[in-house]
N, C-alpha and C positions, 0 to 999 in steps of 0.2 A: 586647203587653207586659202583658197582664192576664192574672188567676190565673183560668181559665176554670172548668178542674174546683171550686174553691173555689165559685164564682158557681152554678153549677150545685147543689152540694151544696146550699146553703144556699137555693137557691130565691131566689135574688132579681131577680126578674124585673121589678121594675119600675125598678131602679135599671141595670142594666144587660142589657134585655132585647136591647140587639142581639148578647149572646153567644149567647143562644137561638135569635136568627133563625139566628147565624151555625152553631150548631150541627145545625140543620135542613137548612143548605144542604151542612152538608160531609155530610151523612146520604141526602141527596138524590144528590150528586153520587159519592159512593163507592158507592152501590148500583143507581143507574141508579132510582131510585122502588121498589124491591122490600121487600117484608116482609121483615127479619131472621131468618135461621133462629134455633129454638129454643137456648137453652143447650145440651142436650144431644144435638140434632140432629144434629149428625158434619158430612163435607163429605158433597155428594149422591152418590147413587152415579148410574151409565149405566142408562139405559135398558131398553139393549136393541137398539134400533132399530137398531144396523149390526153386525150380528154373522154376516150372511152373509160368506164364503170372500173375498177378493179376488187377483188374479193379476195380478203385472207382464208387459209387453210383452217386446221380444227386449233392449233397452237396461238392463240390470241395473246401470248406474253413471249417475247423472247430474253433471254438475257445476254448482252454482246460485251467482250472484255476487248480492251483492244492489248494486244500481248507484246510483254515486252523481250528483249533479244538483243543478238549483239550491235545490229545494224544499228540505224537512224531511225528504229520505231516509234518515235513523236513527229515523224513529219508529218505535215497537213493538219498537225491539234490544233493548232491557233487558231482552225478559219470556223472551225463549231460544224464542221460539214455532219457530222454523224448527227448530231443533236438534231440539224435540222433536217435530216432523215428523219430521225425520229418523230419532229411534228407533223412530214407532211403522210406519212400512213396513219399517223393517230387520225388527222384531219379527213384520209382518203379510204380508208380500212380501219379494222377493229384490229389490225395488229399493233401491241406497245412495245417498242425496243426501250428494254430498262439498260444504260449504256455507260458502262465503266470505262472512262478516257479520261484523260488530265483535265482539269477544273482551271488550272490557272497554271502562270509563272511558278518556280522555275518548272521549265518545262522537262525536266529530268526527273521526276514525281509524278507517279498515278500509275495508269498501266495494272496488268496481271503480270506475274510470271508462269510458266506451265504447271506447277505443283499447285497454284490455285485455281485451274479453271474449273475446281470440282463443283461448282453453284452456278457456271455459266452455260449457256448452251452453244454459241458460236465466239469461236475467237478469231477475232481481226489482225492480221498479219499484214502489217504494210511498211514500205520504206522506198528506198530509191538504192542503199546499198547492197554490197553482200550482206551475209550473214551467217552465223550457226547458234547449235542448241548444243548443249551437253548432254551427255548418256543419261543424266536424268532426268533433263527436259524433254528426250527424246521420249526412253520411257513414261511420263506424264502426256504426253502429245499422244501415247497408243492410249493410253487407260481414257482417257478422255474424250477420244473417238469411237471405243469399245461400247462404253455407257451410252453414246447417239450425239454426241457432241459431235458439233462440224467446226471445220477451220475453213476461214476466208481469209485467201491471198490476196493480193493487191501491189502490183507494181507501179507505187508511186509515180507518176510522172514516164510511166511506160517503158522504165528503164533498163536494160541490159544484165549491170550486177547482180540486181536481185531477182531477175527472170533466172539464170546463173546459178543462185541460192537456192531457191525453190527447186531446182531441178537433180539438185545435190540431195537435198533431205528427202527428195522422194525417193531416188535412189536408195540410200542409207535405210529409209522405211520400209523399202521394200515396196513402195509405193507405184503403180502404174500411170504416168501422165497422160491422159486421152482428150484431144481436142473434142469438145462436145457438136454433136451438129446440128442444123438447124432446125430439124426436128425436135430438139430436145425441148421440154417443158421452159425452161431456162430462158429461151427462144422464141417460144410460139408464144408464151404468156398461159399456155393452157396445161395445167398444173394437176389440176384435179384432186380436191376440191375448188383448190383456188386456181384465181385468175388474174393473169398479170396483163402486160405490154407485149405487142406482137414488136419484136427485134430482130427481123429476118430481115427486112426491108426499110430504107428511107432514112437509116440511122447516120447522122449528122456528126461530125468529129470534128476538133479544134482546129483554129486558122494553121498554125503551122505543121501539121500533122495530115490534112485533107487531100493531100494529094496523092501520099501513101495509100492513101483506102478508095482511091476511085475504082469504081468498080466493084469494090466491097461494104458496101452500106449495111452492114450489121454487124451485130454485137458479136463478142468473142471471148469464150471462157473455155476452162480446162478442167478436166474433172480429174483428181488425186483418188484412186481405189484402192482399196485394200482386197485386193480378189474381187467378188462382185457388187462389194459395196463402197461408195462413190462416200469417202470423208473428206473430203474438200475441195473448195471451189479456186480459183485462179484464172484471177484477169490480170493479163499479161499488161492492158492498158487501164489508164486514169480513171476513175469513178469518183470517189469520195472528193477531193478536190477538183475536178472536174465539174462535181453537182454544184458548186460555188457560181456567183458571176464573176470570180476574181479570175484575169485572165495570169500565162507563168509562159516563160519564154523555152520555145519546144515544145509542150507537154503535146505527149503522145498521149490524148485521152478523149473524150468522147466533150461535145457541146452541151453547154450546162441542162437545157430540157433532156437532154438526150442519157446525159447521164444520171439527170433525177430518175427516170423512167429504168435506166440498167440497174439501177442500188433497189428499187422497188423490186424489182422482178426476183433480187435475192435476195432481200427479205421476205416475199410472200412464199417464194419456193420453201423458204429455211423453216415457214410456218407450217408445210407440209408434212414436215421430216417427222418421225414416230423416236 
């Protein structure tokens, strides 16, 4: 209820300096701690760093639900990040992600739940919370990896609960969690048939999370088996909001090229899959 910018203008910080703090925090929390670009600085431009060729596999159409569950599974709809996956392999490859996510407000609308993903081929699991499925979702989560359907995790914002969750339903599945290494297709880019982004090396993560990974400049996923075959993928850190230029305070996820380049490499893998 107070006149901030007025408080601000007039410097009065001693009368009401918890605008000031307050102004530091939302300064803090909209940029993740980063320097302010210049007035006249523009937005940034790319790099560079992924401008080698990439090739989809023999599956030129994928179909992605993004699935719904107990957690906070609408986090990250609002920024359109998957759509805009989806333009930039249509643009970069012949693969099309046809993509079932929320359309609009309210955001408690759209989504699959597991009894539907019979028409899809990958379901997106993301959030920042815990979570669970019920014994028929469970049930549906098997029938639907049986058929060649894959499930993509996604730990919102690199978060702990729902690292937590996931680690629970594999358990319950009977599921195997295996850190993939950097050998793996995933990784090297080299897929065969297709071919993605080499993510062993050079891989750039967000301002408040860089210091965590010195020394470890590459990507990081988890593969969920069912005996020897690998139904789904698990990135422990940020992707889909990450692929944004919108910056989030903390987010444990990868720098936006960097993370366009990680969301490519498992969409062309997922074009592989039989």
């Amino acid at each position: 209820m107070d006149d901030i910018s007025c408080t601000w203008q007039i410097r009065a910080m001693v009368m009401k300096e918890y605008l000031f703090q307050w102004g530091i925090n939302l300064y803090t929390y909209t940029t993740d701690g980063t320097a302010l670009r210049a007035k006249l600085a523009g937005i940034p431009k790319p790099t560079g760093r992924y401008t080698e060729p990439v090739k989809a596999g023999p599956r030129t159409t994928l179909k992605v639900a993004r699935l719904q569950h107990s957690g906070n599974w609408t986090v990250n709809a609002n920024y359109g990040a998957l759509a805009s996956l989806a333009a930039r392999l249509k643009e970069k490859t012949s693969v099309a992600l046809e993509v079932k996510d929320l359309a609009g407000p309210p955001f408690t609308e759209g989504g699959v739940l597991p009894a539907g993903l019979t028409d899809y081929d990958v379901a997106y699991i993301v959030g920042t919370t815990g979570f669970t499925f019920s014994a028929d979702d469970k049930a549906a989560l098997k029938a639907f990896t049986d058929k060649g359907g894959i499930l993509w995790f996604e730990a919102a914002m690199g978060t702990l609960p729902f690292d937590q969750a996931v680690q629970q339903l594999a358990r319950d599945m009977k599921w195997e969690v295996k850190l993939l290494g950097r050998d793996h297709p995933l990784m090297t880019g080299r897929m065969d048939p297709a071919t993605g982004y080499d993510l062993t090396k050079g891989v750039e993560f967000r301002p408040g999370f860089r210091m965590q990974r010195l020394g470890r400049q590459y990507a990081e996923f988890f593969g969920l088996f069912a005996g020897d075959k690998m139904v789904g993928v698990y990135s422990p850190l940020d992707t889909v909001f990450a692929s944004t230029p919108y910056e989030a305070f903390r987010c444990r996820g990868y720098k936006t090229e960097d993370a366009q380049a990680v969301a490519a490499n498992l969409a062309l893998y997922f074009s592989t899959l039989k």
